[in-house]
PDB file of the backbone (N, CA, C, O) and the ligand in Angstrom, with CONECT records:
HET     ZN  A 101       1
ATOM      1  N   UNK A   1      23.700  16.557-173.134  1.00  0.00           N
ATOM      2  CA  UNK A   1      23.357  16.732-171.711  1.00  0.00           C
ATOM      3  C   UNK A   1      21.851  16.933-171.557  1.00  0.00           C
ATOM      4  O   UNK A   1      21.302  18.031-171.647  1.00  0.00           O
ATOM      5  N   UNK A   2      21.227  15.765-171.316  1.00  0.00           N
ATOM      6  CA  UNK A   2      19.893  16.047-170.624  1.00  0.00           C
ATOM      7  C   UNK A   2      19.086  16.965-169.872  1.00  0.00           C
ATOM      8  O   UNK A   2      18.920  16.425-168.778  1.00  0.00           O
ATOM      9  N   UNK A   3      18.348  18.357-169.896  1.00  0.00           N
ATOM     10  CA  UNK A   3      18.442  19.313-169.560  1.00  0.00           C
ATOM     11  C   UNK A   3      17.785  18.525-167.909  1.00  0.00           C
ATOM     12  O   UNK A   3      18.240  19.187-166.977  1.00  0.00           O
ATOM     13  N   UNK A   4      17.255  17.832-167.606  1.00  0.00           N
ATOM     14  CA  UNK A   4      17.018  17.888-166.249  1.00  0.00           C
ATOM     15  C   UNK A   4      18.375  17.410-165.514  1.00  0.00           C
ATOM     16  O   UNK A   4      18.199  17.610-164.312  1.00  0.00           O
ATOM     17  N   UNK A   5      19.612  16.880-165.731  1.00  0.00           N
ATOM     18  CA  UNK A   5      20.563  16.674-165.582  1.00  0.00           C
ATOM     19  C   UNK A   5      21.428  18.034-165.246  1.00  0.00           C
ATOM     20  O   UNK A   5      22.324  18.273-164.437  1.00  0.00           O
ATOM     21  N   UNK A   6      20.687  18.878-166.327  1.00  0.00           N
ATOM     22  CA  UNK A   6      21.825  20.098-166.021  1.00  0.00           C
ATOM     23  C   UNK A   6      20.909  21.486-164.898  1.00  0.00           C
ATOM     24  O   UNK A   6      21.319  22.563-164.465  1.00  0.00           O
ATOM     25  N   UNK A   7      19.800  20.898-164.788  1.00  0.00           N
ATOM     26  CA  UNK A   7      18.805  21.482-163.462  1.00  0.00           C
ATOM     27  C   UNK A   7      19.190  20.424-162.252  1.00  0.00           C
ATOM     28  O   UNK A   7      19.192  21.143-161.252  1.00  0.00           O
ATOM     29  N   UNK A   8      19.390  19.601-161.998  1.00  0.00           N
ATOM     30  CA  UNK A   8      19.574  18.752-160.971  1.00  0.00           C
ATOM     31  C   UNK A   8      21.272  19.324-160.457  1.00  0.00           C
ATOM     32  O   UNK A   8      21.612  19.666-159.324  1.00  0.00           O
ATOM     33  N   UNK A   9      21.989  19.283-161.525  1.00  0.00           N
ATOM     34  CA  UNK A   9      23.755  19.934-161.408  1.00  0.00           C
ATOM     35  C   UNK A   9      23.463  21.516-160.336  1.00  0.00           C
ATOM     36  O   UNK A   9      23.764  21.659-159.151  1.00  0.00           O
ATOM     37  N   UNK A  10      22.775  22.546-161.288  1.00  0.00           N
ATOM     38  CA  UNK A  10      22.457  23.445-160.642  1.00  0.00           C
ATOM     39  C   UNK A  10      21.811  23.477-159.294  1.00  0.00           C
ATOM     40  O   UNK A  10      22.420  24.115-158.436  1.00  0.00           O
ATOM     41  N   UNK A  11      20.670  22.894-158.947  1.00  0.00           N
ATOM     42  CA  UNK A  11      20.151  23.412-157.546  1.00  0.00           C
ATOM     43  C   UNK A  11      21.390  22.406-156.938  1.00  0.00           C
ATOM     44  O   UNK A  11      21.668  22.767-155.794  1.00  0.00           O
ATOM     45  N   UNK A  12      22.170  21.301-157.365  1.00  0.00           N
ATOM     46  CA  UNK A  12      23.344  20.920-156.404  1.00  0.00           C
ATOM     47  C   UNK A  12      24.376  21.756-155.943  1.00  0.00           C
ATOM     48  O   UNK A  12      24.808  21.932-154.803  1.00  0.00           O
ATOM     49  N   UNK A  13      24.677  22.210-156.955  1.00  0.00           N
ATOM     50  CA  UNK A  13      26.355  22.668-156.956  1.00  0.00           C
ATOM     51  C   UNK A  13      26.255  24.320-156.956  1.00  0.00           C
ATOM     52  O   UNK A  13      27.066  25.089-156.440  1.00  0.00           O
ATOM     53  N   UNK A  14      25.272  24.597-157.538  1.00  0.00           N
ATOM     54  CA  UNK A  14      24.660  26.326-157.044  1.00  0.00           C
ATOM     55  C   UNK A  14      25.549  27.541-157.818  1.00  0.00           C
ATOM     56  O   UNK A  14      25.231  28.730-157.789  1.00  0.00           O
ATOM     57  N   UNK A  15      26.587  27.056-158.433  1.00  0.00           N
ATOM     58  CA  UNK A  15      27.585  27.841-159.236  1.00  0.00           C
ATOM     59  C   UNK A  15      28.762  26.861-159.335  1.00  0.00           C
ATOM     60  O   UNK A  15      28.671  25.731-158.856  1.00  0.00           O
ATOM     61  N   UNK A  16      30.004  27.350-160.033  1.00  0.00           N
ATOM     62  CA  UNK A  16      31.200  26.728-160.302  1.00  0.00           C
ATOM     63  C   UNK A  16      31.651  25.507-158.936  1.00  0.00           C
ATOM     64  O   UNK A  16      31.083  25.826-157.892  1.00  0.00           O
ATOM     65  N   UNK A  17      32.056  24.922-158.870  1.00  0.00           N
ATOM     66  CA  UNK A  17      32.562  23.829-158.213  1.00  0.00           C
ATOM     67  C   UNK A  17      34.027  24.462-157.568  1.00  0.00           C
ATOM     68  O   UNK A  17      34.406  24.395-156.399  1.00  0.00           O
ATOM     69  N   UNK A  18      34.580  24.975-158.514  1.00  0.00           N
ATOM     70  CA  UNK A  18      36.132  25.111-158.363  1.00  0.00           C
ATOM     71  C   UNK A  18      36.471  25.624-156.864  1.00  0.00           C
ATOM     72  O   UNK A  18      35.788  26.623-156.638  1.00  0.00           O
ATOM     73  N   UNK A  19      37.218  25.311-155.861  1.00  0.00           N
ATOM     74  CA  UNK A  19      37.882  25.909-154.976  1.00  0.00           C
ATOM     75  C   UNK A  19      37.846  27.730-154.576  1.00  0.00           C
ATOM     76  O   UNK A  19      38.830  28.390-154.909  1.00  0.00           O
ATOM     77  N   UNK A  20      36.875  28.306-153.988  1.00  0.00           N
ATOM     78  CA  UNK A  20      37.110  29.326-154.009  1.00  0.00           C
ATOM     79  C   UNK A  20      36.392  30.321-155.173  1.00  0.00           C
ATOM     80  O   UNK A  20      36.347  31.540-155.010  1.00  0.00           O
ATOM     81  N   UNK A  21      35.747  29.546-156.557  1.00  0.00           N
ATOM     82  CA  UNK A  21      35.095  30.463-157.278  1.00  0.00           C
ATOM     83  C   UNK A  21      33.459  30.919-157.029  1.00  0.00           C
ATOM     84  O   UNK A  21      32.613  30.214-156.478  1.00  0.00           O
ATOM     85  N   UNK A  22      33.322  31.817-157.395  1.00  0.00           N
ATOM     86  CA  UNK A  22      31.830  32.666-157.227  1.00  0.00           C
ATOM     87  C   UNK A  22      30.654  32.243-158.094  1.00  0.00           C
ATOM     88  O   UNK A  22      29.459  32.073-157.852  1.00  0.00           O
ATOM     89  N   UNK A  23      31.557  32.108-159.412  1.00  0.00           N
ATOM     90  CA  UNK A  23      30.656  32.215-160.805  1.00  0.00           C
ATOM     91  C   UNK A  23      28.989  31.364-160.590  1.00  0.00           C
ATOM     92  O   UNK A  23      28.813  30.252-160.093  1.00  0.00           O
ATOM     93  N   UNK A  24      28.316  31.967-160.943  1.00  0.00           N
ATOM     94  CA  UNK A  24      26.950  31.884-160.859  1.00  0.00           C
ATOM     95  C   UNK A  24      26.393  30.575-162.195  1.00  0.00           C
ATOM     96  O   UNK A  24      26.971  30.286-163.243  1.00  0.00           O
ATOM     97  N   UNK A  25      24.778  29.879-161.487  1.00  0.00           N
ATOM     98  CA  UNK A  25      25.022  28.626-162.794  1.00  0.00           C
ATOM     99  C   UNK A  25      24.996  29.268-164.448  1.00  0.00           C
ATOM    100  O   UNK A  25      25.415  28.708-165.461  1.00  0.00           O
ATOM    101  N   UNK A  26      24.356  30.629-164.323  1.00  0.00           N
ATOM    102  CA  UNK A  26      24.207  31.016-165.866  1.00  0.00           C
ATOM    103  C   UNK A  26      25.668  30.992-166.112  1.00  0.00           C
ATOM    104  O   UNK A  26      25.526  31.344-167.283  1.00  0.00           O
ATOM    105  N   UNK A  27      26.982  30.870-165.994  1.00  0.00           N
ATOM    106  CA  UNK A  27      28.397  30.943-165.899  1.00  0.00           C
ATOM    107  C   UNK A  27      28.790  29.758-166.611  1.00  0.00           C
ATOM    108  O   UNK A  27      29.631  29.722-167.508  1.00  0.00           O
ATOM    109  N   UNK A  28      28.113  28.764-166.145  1.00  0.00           N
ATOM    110  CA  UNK A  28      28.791  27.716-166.018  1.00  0.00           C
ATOM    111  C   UNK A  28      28.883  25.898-167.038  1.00  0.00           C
ATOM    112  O   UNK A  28      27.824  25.278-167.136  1.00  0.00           O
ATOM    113  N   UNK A  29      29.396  25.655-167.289  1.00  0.00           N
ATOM    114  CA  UNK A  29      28.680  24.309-168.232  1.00  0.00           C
ATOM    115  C   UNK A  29      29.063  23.457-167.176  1.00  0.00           C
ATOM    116  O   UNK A  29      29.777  23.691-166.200  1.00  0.00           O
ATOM    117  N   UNK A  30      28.239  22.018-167.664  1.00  0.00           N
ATOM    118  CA  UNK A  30      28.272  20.814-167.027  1.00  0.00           C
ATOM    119  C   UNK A  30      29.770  19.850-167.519  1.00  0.00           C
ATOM    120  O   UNK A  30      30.167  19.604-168.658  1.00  0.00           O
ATOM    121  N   UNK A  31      30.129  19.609-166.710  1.00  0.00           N
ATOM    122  CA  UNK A  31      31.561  18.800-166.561  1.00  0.00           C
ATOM    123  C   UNK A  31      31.245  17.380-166.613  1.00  0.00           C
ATOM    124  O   UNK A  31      30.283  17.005-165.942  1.00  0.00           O
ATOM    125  N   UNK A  32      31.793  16.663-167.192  1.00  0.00           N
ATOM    126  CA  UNK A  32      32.124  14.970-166.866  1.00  0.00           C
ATOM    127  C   UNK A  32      32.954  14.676-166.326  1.00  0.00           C
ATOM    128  O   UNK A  32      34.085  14.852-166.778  1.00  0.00           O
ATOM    129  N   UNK A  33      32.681  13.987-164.882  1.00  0.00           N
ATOM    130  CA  UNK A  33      34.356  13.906-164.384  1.00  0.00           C
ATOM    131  C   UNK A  33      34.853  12.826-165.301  1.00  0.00           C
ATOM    132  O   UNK A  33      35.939  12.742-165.874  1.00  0.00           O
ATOM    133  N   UNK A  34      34.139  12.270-165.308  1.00  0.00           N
ATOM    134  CA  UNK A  34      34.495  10.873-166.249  1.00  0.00           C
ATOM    135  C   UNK A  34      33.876  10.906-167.629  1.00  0.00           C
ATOM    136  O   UNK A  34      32.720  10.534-167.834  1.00  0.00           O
ATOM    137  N   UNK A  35      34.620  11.328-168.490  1.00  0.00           N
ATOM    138  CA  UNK A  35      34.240  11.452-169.841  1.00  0.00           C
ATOM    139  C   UNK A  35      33.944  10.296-170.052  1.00  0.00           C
ATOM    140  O   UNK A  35      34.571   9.300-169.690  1.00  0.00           O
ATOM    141  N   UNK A  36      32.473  10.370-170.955  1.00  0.00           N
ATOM    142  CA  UNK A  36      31.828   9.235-171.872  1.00  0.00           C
ATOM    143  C   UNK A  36      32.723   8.390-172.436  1.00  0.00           C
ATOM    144  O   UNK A  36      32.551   7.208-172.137  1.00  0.00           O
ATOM    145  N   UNK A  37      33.658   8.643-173.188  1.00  0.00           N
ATOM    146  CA  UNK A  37      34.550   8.346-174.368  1.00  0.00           C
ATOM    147  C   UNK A  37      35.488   7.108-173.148  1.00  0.00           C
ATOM    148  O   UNK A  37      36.228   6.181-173.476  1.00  0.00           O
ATOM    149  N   UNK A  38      35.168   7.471-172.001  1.00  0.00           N
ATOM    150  CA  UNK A  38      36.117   6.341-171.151  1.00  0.00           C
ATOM    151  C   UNK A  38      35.167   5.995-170.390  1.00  0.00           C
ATOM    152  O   UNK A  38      35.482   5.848-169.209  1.00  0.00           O
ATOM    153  N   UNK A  39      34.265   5.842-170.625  1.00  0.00           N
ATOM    154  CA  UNK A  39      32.751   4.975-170.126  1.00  0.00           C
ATOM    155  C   UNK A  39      31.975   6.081-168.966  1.00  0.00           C
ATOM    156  O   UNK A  39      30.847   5.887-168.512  1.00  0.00           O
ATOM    157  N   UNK A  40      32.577   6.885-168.729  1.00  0.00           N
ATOM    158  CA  UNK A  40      31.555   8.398-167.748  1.00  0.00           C
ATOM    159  C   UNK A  40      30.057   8.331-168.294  1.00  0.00           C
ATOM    160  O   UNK A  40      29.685   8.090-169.442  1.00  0.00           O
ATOM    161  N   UNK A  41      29.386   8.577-167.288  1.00  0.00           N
ATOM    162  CA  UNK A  41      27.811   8.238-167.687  1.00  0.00           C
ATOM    163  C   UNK A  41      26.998   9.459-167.717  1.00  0.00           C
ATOM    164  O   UNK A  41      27.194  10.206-166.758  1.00  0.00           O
ATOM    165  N   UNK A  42      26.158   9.836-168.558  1.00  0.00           N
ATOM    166  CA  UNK A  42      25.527  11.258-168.669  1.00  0.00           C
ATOM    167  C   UNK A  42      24.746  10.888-167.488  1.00  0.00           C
ATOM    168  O   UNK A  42      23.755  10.203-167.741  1.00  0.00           O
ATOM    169  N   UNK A  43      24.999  11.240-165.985  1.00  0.00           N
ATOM    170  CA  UNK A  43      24.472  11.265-164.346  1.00  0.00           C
ATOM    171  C   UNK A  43      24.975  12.632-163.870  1.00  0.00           C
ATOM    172  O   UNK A  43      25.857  13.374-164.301  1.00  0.00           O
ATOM    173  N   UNK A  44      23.852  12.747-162.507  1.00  0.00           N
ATOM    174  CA  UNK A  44      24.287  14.055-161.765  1.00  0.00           C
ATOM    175  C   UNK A  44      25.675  13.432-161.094  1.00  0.00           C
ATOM    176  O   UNK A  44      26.687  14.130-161.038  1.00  0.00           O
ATOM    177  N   UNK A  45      25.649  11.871-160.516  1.00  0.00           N
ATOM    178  CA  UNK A  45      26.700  11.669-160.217  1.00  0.00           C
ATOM    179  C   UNK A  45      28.219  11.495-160.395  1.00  0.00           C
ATOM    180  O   UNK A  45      29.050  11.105-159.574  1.00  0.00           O
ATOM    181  N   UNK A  46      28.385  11.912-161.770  1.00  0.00           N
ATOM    182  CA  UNK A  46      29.159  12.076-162.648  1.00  0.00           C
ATOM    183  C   UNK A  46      29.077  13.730-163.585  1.00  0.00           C
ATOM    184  O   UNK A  46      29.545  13.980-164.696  1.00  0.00           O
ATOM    185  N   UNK A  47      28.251  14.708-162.574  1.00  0.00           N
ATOM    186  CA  UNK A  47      28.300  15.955-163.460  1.00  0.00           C
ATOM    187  C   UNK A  47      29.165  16.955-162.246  1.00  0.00           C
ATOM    188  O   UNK A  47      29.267  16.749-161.037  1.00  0.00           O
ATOM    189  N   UNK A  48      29.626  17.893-162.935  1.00  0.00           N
ATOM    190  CA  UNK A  48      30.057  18.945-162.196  1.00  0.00           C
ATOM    191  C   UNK A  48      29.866  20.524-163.041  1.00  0.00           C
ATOM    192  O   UNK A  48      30.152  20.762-164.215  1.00  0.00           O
ATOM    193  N   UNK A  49      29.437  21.225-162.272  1.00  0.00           N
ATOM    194  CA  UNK A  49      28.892  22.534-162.516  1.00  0.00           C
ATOM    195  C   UNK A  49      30.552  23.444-162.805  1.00  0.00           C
ATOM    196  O   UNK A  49      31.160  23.945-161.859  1.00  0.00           O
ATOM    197  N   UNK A  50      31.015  23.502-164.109  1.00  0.00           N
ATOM    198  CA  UNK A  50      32.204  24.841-163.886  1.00  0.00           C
ATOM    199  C   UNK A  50      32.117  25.596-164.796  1.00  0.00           C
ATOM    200  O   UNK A  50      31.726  25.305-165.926  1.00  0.00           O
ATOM    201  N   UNK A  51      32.633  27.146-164.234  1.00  0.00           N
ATOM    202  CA  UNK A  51      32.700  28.203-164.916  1.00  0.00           C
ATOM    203  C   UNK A  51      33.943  27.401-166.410  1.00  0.00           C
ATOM    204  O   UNK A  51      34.530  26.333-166.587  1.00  0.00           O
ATOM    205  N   UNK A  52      33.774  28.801-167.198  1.00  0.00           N
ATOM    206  CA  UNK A  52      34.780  28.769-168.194  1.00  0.00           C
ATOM    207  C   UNK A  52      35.920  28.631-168.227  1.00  0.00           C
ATOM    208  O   UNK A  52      36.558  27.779-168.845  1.00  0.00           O
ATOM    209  N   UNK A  53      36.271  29.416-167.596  1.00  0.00           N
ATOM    210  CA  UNK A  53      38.038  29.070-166.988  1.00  0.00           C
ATOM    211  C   UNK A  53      38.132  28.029-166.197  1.00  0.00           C
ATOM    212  O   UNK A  53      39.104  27.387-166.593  1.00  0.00           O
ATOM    213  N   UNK A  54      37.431  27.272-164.879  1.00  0.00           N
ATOM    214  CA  UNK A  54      37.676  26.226-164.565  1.00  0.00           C
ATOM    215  C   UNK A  54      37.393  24.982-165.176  1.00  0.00           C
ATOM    216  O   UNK A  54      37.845  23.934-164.714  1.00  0.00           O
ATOM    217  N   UNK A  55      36.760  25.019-166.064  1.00  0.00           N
ATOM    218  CA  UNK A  55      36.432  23.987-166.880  1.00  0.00           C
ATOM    219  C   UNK A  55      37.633  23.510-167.837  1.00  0.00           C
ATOM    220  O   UNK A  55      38.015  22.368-168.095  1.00  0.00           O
ATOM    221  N   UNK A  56      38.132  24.837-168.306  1.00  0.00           N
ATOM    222  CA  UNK A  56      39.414  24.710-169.106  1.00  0.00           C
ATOM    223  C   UNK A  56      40.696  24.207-168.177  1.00  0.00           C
ATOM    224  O   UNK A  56      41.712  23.760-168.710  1.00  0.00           O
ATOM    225  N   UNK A  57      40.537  24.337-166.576  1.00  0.00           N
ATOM    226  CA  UNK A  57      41.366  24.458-166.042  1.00  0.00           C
ATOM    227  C   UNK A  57      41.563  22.782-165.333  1.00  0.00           C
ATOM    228  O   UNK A  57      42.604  22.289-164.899  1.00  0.00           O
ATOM    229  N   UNK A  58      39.996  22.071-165.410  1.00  0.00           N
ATOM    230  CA  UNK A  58      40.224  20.445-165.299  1.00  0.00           C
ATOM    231  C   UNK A  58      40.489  19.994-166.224  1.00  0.00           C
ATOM    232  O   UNK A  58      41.142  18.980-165.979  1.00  0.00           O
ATOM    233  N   UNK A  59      40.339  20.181-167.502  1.00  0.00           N
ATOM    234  CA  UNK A  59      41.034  19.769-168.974  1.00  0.00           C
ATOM    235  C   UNK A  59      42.470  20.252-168.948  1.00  0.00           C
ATOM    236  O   UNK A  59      42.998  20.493-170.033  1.00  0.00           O
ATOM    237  N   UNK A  60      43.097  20.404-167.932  1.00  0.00           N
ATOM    238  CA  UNK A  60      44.527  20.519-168.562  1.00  0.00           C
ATOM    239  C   UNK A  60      45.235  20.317-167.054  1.00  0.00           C
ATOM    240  O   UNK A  60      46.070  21.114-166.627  1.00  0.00           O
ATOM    241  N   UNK A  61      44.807  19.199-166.346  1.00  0.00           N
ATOM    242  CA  UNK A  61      45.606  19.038-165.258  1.00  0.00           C
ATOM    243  C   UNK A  61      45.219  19.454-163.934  1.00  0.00           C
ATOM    244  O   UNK A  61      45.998  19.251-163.003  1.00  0.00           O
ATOM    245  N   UNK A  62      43.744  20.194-163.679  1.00  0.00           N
ATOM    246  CA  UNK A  62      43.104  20.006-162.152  1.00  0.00           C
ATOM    247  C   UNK A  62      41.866  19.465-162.487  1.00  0.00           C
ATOM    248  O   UNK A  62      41.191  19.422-163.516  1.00  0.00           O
ATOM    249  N   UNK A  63      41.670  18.798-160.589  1.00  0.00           N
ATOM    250  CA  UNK A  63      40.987  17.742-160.864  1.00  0.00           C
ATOM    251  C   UNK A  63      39.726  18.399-159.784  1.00  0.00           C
ATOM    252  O   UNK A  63      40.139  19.189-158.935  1.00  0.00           O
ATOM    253  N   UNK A  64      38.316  18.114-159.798  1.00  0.00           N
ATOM    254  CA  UNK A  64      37.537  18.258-159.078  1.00  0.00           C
ATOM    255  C   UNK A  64      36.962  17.142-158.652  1.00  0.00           C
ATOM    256  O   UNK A  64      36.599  16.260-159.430  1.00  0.00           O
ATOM    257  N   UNK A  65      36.797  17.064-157.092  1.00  0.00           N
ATOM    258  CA  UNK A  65      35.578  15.712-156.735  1.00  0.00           C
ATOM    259  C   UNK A  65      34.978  15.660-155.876  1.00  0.00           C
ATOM    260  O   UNK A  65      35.653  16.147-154.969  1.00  0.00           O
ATOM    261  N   UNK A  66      33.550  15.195-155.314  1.00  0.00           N
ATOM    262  CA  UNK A  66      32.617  15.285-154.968  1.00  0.00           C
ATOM    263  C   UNK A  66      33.199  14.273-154.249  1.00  0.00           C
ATOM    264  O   UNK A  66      33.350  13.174-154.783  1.00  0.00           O
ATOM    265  N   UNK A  67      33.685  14.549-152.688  1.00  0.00           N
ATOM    266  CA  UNK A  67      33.768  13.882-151.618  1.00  0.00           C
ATOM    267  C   UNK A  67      32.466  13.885-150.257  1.00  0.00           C
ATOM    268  O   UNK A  67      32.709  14.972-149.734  1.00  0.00           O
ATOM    269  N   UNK A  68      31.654  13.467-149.708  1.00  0.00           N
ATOM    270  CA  UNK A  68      30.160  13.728-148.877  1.00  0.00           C
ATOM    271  C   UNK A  68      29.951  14.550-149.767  1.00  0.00           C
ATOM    272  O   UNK A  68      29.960  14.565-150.998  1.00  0.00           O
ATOM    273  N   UNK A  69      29.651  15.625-148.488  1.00  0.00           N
ATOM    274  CA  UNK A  69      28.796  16.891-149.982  1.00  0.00           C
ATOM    275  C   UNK A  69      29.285  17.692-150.008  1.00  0.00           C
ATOM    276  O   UNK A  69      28.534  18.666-149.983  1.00  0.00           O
ATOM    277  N   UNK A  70      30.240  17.917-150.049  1.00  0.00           N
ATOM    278  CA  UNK A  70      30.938  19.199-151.071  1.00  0.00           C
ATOM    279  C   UNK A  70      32.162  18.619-151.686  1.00  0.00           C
ATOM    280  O   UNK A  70      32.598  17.473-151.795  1.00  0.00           O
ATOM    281  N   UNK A  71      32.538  19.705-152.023  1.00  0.00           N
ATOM    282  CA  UNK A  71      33.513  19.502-153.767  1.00  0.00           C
ATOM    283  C   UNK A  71      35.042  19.818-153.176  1.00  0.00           C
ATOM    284  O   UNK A  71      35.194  20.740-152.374  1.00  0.00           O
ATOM    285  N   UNK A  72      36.192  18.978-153.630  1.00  0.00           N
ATOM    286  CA  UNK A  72      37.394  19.161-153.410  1.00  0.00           C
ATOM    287  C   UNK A  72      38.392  19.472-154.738  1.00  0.00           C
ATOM    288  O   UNK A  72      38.512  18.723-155.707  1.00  0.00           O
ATOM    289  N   UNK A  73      39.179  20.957-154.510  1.00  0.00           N
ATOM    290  CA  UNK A  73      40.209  21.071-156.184  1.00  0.00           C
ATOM    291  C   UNK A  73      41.037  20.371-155.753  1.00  0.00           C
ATOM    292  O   UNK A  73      40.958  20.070-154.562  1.00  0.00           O
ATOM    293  N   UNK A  74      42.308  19.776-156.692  1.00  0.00           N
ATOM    294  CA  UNK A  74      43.181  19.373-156.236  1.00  0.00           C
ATOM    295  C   UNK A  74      43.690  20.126-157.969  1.00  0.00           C
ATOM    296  O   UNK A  74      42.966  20.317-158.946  1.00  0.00           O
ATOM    297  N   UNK A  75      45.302  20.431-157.784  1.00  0.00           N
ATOM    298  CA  UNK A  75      46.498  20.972-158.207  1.00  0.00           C
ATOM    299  C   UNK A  75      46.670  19.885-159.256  1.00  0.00           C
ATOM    300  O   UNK A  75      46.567  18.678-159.038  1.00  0.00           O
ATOM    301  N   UNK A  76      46.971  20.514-160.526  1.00  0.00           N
ATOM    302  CA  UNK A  76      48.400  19.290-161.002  1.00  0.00           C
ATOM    303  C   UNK A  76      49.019  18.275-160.584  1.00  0.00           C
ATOM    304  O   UNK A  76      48.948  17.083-160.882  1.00  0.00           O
ATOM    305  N   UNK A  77      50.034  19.220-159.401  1.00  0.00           N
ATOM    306  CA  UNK A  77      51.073  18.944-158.488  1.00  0.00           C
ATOM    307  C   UNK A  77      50.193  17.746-157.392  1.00  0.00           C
ATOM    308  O   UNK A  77      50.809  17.172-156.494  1.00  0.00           O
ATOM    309  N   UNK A  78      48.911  17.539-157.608  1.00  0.00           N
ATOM    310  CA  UNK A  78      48.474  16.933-156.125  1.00  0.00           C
ATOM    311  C   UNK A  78      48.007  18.069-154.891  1.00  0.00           C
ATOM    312  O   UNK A  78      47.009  17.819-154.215  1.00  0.00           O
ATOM    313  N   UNK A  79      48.706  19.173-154.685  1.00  0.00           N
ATOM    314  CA  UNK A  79      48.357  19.216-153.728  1.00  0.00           C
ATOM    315  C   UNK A  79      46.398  19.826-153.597  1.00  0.00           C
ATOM    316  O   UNK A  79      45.804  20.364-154.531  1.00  0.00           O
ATOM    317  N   UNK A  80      45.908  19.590-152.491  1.00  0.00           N
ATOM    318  CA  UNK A  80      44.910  20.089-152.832  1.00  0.00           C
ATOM    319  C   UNK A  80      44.664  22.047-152.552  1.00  0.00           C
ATOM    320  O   UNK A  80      45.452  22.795-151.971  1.00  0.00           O
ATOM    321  N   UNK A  81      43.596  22.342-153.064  1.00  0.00           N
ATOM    322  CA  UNK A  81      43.305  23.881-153.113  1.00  0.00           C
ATOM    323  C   UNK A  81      42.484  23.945-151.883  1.00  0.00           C
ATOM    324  O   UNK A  81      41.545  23.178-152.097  1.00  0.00           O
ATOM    325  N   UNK A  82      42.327  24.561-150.481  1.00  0.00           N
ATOM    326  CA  UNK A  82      42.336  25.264-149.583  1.00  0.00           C
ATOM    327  C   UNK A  82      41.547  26.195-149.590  1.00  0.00           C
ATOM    328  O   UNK A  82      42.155  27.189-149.988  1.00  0.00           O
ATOM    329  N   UNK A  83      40.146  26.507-149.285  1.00  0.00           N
ATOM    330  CA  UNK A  83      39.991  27.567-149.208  1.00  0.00           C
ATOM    331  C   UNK A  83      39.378  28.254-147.867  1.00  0.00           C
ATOM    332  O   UNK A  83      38.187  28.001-147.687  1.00  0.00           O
ATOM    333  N   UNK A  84      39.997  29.075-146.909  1.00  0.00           N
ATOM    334  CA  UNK A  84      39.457  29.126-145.808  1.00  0.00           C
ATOM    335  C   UNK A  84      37.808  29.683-145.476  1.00  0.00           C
ATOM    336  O   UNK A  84      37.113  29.213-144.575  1.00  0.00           O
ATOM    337  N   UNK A  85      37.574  30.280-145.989  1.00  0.00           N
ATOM    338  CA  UNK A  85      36.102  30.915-145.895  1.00  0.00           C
ATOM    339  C   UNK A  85      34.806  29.673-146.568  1.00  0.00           C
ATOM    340  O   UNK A  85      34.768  29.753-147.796  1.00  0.00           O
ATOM    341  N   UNK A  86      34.162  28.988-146.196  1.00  0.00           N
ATOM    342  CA  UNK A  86      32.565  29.034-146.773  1.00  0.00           C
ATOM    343  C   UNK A  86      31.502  29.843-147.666  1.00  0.00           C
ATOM    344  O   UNK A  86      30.501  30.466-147.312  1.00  0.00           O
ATOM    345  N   UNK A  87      31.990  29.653-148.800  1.00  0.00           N
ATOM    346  CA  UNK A  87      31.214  29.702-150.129  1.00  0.00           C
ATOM    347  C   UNK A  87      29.552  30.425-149.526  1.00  0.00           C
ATOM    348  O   UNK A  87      29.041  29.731-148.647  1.00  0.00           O
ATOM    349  N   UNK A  88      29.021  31.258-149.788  1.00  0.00           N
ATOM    350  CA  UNK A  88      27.680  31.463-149.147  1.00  0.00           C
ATOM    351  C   UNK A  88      27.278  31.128-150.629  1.00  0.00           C
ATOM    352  O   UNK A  88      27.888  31.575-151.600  1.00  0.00           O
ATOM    353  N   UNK A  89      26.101  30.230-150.708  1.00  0.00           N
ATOM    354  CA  UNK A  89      25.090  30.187-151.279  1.00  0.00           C
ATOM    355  C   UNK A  89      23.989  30.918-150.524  1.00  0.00           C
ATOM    356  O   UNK A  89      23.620  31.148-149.373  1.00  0.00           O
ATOM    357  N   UNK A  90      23.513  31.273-152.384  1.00  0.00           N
ATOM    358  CA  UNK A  90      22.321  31.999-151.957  1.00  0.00           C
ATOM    359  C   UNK A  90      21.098  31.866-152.867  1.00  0.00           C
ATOM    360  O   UNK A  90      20.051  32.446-152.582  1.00  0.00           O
TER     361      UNK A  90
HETATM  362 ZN    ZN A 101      34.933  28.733-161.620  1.00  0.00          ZN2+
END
């Protein structure tokens, strides 16, 4: 991961991506939505900022994606994750 790649992730995504999480960028590693290994390209447009547990938590069946500008979870199951309040960045 190209470190200006993983500064460009940060002032984007500002902490974890996930639905509802807080975690701050020191928290967090850079995600591929599209792993290399299936042609995913080391891009911001292809990076996502997640904590530890959510990171583990798109490796095993949730999915994150960068719909306009902000980020959507979606479930296993499909359905998507909901969260009523606005995330304050700060
Ligand atoms: Zn998280």
């Amino acid at each position: 991961m190209p470190p200006h790649i993983r500064r460009a992730a940060e002032l984007r995504d500002a902490g974890c991506v996930f639905a509802g999480c807080q975690a701050p960028t020191w928290f967090c590693d850079v995600h591929h939505l599209l792993h290399w290994a299936h042609g995913g390209e080391t891009s911001l447009g292809n990076s996502a900022l997640l904590c530890e547990r959510h990171h583990t938590k798109v490796h095993s069946g949730y999915r994150v994606q960068r719909v306009g500008d902000r980020w959507r979870t979606w479930r296993p199951d499909g359905t998507e994750i909901l969260i009523a309040t606005t995330r304050l960045r700060t």
